[in-house]
mmCIF file as Biopython writes it, N, C-alpha, C and O atoms, coordinates in Angstrom:
data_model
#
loop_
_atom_site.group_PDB
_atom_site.id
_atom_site.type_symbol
_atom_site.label_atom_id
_atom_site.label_alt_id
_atom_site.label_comp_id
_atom_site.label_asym_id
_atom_site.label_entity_id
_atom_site.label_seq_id
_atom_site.pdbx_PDB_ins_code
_atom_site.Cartn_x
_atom_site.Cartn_y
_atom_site.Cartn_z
_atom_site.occupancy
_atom_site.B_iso_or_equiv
_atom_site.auth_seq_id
_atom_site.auth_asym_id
_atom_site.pdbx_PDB_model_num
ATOM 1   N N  . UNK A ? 1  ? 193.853 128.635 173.674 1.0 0.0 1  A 1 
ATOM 2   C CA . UNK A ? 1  ? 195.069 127.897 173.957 1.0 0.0 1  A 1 
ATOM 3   C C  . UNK A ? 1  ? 196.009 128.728 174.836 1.0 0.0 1  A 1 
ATOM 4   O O  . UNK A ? 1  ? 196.834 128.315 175.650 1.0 0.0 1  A 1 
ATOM 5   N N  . UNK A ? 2  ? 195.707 129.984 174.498 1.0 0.0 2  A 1 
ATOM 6   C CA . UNK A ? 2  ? 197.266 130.724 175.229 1.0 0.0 2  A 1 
ATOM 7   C C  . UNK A ? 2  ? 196.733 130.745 176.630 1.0 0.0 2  A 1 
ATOM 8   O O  . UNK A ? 2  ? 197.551 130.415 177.488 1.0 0.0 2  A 1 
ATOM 9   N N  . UNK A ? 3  ? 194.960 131.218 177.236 1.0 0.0 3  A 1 
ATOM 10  C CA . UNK A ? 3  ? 194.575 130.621 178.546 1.0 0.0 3  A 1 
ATOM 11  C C  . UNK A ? 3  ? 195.031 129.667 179.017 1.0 0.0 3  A 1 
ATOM 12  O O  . UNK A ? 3  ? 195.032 129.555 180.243 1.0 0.0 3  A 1 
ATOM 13  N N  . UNK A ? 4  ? 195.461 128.868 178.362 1.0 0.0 4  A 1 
ATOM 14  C CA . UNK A ? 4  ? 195.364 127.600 178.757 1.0 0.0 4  A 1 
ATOM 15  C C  . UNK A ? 4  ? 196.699 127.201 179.254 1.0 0.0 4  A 1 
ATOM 16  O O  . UNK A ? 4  ? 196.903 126.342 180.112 1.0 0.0 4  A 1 
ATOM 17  N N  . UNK A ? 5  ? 197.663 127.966 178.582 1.0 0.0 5  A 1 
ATOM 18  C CA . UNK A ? 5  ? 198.916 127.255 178.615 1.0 0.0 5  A 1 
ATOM 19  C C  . UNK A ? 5  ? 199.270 128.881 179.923 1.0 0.0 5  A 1 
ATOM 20  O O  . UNK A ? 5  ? 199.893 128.303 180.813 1.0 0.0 5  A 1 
ATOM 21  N N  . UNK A ? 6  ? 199.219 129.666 180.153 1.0 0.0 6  A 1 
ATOM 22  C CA . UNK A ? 6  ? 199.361 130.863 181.314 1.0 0.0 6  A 1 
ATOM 23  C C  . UNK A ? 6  ? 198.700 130.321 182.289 1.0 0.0 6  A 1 
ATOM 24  O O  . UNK A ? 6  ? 198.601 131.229 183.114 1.0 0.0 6  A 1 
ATOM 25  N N  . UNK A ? 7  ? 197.991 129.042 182.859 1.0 0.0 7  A 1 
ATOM 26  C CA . UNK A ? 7  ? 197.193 128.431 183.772 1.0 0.0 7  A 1 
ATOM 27  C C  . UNK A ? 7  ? 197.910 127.947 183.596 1.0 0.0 7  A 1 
ATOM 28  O O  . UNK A ? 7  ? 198.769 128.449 184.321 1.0 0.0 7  A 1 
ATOM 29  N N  . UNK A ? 8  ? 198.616 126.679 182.739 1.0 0.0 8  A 1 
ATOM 30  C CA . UNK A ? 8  ? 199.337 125.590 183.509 1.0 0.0 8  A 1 
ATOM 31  C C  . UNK A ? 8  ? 200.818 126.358 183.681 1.0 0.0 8  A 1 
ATOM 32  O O  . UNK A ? 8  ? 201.579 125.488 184.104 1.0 0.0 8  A 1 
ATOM 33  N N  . UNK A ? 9  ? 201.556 127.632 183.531 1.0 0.0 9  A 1 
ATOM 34  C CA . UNK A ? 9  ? 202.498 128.258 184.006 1.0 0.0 9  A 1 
ATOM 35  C C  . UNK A ? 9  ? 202.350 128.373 185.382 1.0 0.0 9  A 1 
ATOM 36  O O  . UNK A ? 9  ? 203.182 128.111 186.250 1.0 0.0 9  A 1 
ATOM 37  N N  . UNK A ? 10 ? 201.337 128.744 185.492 1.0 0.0 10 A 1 
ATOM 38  C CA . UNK A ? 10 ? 200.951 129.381 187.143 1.0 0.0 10 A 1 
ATOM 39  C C  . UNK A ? 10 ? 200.477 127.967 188.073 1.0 0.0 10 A 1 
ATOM 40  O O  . UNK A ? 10 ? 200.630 127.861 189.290 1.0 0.0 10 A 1 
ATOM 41  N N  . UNK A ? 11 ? 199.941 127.056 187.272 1.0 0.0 11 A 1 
ATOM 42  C CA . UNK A ? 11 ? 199.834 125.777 188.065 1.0 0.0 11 A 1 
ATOM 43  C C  . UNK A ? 11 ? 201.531 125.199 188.112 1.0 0.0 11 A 1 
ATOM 44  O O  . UNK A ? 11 ? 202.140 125.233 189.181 1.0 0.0 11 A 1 
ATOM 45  N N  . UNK A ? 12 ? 201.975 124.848 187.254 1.0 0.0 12 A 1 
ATOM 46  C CA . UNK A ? 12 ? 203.551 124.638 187.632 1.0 0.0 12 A 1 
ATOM 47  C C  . UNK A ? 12 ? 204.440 125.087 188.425 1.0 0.0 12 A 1 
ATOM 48  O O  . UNK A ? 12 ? 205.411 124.466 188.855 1.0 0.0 12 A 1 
ATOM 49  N N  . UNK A ? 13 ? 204.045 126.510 188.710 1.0 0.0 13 A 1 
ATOM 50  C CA . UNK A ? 13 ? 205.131 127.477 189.673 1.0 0.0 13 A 1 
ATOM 51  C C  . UNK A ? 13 ? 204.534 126.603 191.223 1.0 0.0 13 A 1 
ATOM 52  O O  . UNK A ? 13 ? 205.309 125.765 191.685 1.0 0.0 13 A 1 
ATOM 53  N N  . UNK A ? 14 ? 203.112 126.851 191.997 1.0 0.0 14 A 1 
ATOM 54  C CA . UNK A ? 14 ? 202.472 126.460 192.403 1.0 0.0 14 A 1 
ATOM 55  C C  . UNK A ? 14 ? 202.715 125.132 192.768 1.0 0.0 14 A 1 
ATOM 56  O O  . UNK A ? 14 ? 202.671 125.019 193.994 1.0 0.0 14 A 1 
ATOM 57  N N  . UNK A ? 15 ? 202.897 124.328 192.324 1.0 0.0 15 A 1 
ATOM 58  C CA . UNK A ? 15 ? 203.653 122.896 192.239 1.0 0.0 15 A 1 
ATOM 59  C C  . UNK A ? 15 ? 204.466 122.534 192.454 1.0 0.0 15 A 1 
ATOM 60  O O  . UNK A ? 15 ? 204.610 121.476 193.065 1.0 0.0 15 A 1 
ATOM 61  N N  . UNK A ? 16 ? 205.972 123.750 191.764 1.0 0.0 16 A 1 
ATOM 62  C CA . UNK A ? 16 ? 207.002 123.285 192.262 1.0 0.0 16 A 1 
ATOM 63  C C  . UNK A ? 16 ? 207.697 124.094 193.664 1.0 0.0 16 A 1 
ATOM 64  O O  . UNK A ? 16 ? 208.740 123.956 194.303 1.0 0.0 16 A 1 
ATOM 65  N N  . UNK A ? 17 ? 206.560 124.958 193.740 1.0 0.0 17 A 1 
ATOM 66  C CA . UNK A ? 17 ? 207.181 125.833 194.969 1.0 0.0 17 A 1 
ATOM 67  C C  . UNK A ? 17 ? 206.322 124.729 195.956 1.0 0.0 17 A 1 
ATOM 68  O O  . UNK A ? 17 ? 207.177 124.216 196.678 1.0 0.0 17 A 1 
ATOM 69  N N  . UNK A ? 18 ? 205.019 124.171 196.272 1.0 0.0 18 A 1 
ATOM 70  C CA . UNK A ? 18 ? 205.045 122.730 196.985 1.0 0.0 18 A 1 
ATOM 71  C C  . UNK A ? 18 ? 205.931 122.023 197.185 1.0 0.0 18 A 1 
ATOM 72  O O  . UNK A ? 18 ? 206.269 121.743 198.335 1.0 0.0 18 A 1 
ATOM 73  N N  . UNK A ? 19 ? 206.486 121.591 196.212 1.0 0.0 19 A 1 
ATOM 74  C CA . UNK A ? 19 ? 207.359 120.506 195.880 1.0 0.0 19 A 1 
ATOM 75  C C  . UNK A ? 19 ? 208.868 120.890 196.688 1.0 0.0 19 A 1 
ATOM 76  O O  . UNK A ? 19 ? 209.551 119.922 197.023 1.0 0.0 19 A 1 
ATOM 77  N N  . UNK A ? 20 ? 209.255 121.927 196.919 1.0 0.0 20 A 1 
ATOM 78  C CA . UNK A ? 20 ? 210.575 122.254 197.465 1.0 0.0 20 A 1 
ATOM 79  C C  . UNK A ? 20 ? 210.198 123.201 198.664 1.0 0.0 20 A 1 
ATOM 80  O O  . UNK A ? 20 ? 211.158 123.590 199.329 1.0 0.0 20 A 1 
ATOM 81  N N  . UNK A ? 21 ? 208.866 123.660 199.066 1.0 0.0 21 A 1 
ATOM 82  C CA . UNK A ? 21 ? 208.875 124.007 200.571 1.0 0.0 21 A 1 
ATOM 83  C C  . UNK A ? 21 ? 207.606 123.366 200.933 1.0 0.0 21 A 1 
ATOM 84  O O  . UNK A ? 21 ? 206.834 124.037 201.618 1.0 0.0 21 A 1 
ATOM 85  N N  . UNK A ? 22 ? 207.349 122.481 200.676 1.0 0.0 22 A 1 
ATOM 86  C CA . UNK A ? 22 ? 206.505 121.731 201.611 1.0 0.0 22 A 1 
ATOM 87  C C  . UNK A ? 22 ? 206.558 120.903 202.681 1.0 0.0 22 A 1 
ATOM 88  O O  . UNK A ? 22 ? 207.673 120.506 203.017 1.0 0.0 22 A 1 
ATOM 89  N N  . UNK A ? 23 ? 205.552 120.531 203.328 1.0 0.0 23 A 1 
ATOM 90  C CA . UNK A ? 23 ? 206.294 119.868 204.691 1.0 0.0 23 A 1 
ATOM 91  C C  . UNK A ? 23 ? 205.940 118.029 204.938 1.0 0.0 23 A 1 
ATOM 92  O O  . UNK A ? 23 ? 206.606 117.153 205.489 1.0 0.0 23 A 1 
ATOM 93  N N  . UNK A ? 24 ? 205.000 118.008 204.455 1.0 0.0 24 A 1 
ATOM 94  C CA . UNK A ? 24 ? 203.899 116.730 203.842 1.0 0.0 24 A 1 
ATOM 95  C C  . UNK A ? 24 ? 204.622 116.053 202.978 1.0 0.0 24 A 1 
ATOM 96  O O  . UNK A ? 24 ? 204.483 116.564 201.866 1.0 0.0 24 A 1 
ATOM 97  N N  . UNK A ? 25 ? 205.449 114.990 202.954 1.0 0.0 25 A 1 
ATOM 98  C CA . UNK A ? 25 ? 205.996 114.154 202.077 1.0 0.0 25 A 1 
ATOM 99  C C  . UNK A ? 25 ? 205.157 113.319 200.833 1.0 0.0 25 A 1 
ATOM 100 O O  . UNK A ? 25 ? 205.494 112.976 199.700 1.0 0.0 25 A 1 
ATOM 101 N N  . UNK A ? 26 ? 203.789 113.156 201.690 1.0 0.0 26 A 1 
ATOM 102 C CA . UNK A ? 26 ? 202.901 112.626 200.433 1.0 0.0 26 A 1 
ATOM 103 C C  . UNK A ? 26 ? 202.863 113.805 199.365 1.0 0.0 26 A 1 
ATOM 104 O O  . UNK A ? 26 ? 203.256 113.686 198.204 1.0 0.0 26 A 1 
ATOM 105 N N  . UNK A ? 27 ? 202.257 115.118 200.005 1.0 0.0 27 A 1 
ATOM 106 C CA . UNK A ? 27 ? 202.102 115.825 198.833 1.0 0.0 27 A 1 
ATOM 107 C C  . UNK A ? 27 ? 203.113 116.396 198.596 1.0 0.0 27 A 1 
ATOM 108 O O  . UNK A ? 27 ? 202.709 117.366 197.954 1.0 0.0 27 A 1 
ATOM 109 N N  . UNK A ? 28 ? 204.347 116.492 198.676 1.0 0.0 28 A 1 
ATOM 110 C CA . UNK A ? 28 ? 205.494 116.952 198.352 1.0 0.0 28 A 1 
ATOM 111 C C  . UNK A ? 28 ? 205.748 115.872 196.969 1.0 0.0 28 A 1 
ATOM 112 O O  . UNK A ? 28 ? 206.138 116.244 195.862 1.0 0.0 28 A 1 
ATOM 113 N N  . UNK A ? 29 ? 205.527 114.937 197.233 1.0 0.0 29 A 1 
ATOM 114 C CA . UNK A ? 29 ? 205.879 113.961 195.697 1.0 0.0 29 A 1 
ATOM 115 C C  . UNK A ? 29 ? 204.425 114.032 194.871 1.0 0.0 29 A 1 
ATOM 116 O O  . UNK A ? 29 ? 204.448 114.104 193.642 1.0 0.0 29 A 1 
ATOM 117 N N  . UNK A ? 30 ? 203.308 114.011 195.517 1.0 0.0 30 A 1 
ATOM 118 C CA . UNK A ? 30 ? 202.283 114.578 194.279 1.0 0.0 30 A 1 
ATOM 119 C C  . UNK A ? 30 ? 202.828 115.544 193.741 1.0 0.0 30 A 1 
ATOM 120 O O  . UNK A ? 30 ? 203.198 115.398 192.576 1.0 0.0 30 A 1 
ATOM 121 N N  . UNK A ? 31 ? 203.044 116.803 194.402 1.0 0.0 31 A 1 
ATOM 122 C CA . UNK A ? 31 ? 203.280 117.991 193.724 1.0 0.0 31 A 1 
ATOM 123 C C  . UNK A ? 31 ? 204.704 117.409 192.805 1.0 0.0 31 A 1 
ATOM 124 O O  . UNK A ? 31 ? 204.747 117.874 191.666 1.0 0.0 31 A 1 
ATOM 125 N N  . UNK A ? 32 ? 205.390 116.840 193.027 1.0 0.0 32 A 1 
ATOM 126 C CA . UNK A ? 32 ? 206.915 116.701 192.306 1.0 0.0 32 A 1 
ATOM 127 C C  . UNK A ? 32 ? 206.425 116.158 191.129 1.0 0.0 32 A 1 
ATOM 128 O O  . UNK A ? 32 ? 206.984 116.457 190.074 1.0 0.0 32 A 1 
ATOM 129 N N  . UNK A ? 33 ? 205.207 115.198 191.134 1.0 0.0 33 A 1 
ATOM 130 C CA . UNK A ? 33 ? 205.053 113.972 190.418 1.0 0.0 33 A 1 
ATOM 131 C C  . UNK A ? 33 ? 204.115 114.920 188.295 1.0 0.0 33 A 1 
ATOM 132 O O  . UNK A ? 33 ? 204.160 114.763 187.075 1.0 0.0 33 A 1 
ATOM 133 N N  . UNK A ? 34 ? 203.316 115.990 189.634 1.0 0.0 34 A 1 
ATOM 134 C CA . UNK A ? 34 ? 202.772 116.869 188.666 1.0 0.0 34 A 1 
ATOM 135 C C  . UNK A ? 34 ? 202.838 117.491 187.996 1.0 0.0 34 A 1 
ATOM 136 O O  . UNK A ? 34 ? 202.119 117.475 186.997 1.0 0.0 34 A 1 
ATOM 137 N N  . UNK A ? 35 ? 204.131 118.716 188.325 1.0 0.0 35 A 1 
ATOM 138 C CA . UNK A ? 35 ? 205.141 119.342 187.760 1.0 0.0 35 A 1 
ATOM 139 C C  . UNK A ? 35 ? 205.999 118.935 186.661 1.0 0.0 35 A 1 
ATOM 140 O O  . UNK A ? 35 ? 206.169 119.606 185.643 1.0 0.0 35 A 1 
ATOM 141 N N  . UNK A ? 36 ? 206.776 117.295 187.017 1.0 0.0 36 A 1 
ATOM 142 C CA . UNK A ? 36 ? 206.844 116.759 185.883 1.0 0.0 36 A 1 
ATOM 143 C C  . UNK A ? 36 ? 205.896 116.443 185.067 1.0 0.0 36 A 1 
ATOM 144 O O  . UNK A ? 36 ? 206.597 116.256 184.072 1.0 0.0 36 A 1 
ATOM 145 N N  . UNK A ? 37 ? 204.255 116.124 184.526 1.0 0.0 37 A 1 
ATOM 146 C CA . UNK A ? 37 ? 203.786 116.372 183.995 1.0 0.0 37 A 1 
ATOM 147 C C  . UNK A ? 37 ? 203.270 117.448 183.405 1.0 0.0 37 A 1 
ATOM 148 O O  . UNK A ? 37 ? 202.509 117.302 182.449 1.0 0.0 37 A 1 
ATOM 149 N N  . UNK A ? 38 ? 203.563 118.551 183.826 1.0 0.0 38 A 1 
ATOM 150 C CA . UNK A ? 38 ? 203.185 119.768 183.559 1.0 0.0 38 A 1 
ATOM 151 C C  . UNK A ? 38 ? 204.654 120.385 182.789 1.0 0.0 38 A 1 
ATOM 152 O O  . UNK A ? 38 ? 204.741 120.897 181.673 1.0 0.0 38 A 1 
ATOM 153 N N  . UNK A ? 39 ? 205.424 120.212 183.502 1.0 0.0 39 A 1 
ATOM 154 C CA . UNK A ? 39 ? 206.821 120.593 182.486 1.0 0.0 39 A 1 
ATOM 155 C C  . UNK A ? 39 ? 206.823 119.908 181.049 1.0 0.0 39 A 1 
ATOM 156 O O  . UNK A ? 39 ? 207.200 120.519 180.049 1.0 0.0 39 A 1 
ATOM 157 N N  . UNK A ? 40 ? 206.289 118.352 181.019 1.0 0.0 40 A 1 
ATOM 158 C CA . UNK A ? 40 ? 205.759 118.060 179.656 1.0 0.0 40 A 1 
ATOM 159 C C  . UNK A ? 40 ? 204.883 118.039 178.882 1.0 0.0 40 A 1 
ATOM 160 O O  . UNK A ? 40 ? 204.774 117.453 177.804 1.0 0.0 40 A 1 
ATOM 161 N N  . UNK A ? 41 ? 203.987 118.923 179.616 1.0 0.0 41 A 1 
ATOM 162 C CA . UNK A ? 41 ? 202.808 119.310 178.522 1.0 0.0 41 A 1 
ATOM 163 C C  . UNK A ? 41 ? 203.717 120.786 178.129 1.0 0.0 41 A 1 
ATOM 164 O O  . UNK A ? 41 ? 203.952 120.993 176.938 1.0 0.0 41 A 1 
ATOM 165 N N  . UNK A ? 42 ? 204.024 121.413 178.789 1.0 0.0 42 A 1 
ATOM 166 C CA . UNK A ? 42 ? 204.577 123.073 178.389 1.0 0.0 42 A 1 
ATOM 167 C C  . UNK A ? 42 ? 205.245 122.300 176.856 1.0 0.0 42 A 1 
ATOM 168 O O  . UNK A ? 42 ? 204.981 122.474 175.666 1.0 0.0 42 A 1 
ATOM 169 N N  . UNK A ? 43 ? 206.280 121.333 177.636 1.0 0.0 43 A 1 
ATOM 170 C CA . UNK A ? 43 ? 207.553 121.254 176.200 1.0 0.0 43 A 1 
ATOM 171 C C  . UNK A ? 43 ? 206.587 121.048 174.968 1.0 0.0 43 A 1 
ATOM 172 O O  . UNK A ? 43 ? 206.468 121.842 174.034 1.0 0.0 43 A 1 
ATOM 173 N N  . UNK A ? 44 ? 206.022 120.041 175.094 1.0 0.0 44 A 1 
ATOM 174 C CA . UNK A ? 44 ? 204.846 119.784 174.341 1.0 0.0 44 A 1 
ATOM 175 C C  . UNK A ? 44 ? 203.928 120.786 173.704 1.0 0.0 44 A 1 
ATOM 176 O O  . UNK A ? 44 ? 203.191 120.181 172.926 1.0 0.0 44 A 1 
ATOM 177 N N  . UNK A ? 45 ? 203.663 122.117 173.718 1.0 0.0 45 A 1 
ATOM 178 C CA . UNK A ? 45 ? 202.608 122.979 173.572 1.0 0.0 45 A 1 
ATOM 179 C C  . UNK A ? 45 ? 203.664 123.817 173.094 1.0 0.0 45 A 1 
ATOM 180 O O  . UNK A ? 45 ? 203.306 124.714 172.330 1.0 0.0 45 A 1 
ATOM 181 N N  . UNK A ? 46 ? 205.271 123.709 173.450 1.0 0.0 46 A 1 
ATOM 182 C CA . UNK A ? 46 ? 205.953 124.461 172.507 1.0 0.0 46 A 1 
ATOM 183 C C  . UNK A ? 46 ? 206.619 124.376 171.323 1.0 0.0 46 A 1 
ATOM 184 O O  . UNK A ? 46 ? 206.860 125.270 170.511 1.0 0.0 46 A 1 
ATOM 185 N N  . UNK A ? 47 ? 207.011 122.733 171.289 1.0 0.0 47 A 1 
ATOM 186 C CA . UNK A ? 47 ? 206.726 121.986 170.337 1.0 0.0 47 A 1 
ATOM 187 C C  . UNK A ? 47 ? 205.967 122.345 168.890 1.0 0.0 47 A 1 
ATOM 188 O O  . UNK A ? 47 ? 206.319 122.349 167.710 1.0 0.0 47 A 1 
ATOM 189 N N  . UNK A ? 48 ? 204.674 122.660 169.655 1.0 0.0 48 A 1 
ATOM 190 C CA . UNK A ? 48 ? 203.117 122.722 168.704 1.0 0.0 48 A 1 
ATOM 191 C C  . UNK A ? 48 ? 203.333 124.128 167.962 1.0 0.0 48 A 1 
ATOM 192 O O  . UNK A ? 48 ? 203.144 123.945 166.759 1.0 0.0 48 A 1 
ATOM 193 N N  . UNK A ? 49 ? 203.643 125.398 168.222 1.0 0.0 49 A 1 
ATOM 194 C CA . UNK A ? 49 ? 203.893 126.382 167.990 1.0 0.0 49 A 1 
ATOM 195 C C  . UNK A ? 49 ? 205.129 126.618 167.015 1.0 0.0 49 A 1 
ATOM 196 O O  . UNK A ? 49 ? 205.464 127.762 166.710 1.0 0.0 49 A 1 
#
């Protein structure tokens, strides 16, 4: 689990640094769209703990 959740840290950073210097508007809102899912799995997994 703790792999798991230090991967989606590093996938989130990754995401939201897309998300605010990217240049691609499509993937600028994937990445936005993901991050918010990923910010709620974190809350979620801290939740669990």
């Amino acid at each position: 689990m703790d792999m798991m959740v230090k991967d989606h840290e590093k996938d989130l950073a990754e995401f939201k640094e897309e998300a605010n210097r990217g240049t691609d508007s499509d993937v600028k809102k994937f990445a936005e769209d993901t991050a918010k899912v990923l910010d709620l799995a974190k809350a979620t997994q801290s939740k669990l703990q």
